[in-house]
N, C-alpha and C positions, 0 to 999 in steps of 0.2 A: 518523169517527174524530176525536179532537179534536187538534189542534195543539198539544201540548206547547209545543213547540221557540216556535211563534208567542209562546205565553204567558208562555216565557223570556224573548223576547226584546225583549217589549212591559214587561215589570216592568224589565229594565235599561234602557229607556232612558226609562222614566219615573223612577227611582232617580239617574239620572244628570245628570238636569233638578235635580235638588238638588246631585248630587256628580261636578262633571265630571271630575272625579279621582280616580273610584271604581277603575278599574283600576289606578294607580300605589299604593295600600294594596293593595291584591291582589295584588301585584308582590314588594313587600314582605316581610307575612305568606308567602309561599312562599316568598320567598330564605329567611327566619328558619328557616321549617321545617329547609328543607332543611340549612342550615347548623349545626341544634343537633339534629336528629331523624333525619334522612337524609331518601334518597328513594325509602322503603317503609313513610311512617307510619301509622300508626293514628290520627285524628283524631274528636274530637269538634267536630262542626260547630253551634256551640249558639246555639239560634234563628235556626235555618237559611233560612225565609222561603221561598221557591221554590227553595234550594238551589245557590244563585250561588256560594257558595266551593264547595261539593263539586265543581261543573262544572270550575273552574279546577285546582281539586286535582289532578283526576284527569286531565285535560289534558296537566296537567305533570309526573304521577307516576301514571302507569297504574298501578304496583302496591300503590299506598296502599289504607287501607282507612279508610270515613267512616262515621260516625253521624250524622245530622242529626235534632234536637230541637228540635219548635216547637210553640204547643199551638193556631195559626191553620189550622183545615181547609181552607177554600180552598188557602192556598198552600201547606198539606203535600201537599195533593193534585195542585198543579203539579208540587209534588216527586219525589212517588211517579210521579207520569206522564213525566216525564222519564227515571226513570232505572228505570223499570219492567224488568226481566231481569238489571239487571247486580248480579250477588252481592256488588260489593265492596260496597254500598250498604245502608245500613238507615236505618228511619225511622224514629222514636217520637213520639208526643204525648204532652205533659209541660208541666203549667204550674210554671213556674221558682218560686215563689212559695210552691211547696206541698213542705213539707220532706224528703218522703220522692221529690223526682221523680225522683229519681238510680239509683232503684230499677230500674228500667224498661231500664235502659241493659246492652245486650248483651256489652259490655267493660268492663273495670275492670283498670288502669289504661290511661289513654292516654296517648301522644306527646307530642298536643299538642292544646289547646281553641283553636278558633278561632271569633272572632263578629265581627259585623261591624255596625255603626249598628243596635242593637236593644238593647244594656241599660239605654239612657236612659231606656226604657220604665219600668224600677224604678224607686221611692223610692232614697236613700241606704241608709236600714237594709238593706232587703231586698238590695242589691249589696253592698253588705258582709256579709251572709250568705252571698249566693251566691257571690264569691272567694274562701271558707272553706271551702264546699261543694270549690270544684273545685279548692283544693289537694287534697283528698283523691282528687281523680278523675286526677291528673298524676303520672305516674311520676316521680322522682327523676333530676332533669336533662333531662325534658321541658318544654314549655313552653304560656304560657297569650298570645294574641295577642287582644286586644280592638280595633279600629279604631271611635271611634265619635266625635260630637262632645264635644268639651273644647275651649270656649275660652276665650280668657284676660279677665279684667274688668282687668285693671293698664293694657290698652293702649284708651282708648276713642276713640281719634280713629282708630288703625287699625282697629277694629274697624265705625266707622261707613262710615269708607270702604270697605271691603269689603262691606258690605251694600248701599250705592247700588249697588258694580259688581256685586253678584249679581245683585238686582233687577233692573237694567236688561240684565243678559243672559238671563236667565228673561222676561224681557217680550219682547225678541225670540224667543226660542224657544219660547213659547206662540204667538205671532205665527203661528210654522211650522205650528205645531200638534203641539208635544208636548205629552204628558198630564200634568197632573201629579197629586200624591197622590189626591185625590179623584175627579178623570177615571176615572183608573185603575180606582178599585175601583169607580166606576159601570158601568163596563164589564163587569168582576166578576160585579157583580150580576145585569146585563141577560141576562150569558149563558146559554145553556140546558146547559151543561156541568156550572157553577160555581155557578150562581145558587144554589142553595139551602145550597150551601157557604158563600155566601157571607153570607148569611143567619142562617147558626146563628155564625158569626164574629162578625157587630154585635152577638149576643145573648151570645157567651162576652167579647170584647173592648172592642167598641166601633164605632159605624158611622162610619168614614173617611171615609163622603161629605157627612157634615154640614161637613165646611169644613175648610181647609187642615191642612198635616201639622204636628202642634203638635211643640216641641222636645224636651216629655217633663223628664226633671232631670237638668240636665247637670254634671258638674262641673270643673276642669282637671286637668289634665295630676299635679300633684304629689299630687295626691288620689288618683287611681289609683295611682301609682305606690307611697307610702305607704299606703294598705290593704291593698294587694296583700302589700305587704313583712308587715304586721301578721297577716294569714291564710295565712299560714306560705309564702310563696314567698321564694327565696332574695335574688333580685337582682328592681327593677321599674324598669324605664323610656322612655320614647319610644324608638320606634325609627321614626317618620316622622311630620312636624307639617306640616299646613297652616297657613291663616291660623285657620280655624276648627275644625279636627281633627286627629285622631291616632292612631296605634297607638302601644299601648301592649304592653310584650313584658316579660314576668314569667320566670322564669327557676327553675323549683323546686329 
């Protein structure tokens, strides 16, 4: 029988070798929830990945109900395997890119969209497509929570100095032997679970173990917050900044 929970558990804390502050945004994103939606939402969990918000979601609101949308089979399938029986749960494959994915999706409208470090993966156009998209997928005074990198170019002496002290804390914790992006999905690969999941992944996406985890296109904080505002959502703004990230909490 395979390990779910192991394969949970091994994605956070390779995830976390990038962002050891991944669970204070996830903290966050919930209060938000809870504070503008209650706590019995209906959530679209978009590019859900192994489905790390949904766990915490439903941790903290047993009687919420989650969508998770991601078009990576490997880790739809750590998804599905984790939460294999429990009906508050649905899964779809959906590549965000492709204008009709929205199709697919079980509910209309939701609470609230939450995602988490995966839309840097799009171009500019195409994210400004898709917050256009999902005002139309957000009920009228739910909301849309992106956590993901946005850093700022205005500050470059802080910004350097926070790269030597990532680096050199990721060099110690490589040291330990955590995994990082590419580890990870070599492990992926090796498996006899996964492996051929993983497999038709490099050929739909891209192969993650050719070399470290790129940043994708990032852009700050005011940029979201102003397209957001422009594809119909009412209010857009941080609602938690790091040195290098942020959520960003849109308000329809």
């Amino acid at each position: 029988m395979t390990d779910w929970q192991g394969w949970q558990e091994s994605w956070d804390r390779q995830q976390e070798w990038y962002m050891p502050d991944r669970e204070d945004r996830f903290r966050v994103m919930l209060d938000a929830v809870e504070a503008f939606v209650g706590d019995k939402p209906r959530v679209l969990d978009l590019a859900c990945g192994t489905g790390s918000i949904t766990r915490r979601l439903l941790r903290r609101f047993p009687e919420a109900r989650s969508t998770g949308v991601d078009l990576d089979p490997a880790l739809l399938a750590i998804a599905r395997g984790t939460f294999d029986g429990d009906e508050r749960v649905s899964f779809v494959s959906a590549d965000l890119t492709e204008p009709d994915w929205a199709d697919a999706l079980p509910h209309v409208p939701y609470d609230a969209v939450l995602t988490s470090t995966a839309l840097h993966w799009l171009d500019g156009r195409a994210l400004v497509t898709l917050y256009g998209q999902l005002a139309g997928l957000v009920r009228p005074g739910g909301i849309l929570l992106n956590a993901d990198h946005m850093p700022d170019d205005s500050t470059p002496l802080i910004t350097a100095a926070e790269r030597a002290f990532t680096k050199a804390r990721q060099e110690r914790e490589r040291a330990g032997g955590v995994a990082d992006w590419a580890e990870w999905w070599r492990s992926v690969a090796d498996s006899p679970e996964l492996g051929e999941l993983a497999r038709e992944r490099f050929r739909l996406i891209g192969d993650p173990t050719a070399g470290d985890h790129s940043e994708g296109e990032v852009h700050p904080v005011g940029w979201h917050a102003e397209t957001l505002r422009a594809a119909g959502f009412a209010e857009a703004r941080a609602a938690w900044v790091s040195l290098t990230d942020a959520v960003i909490l849109a308000l329809r």
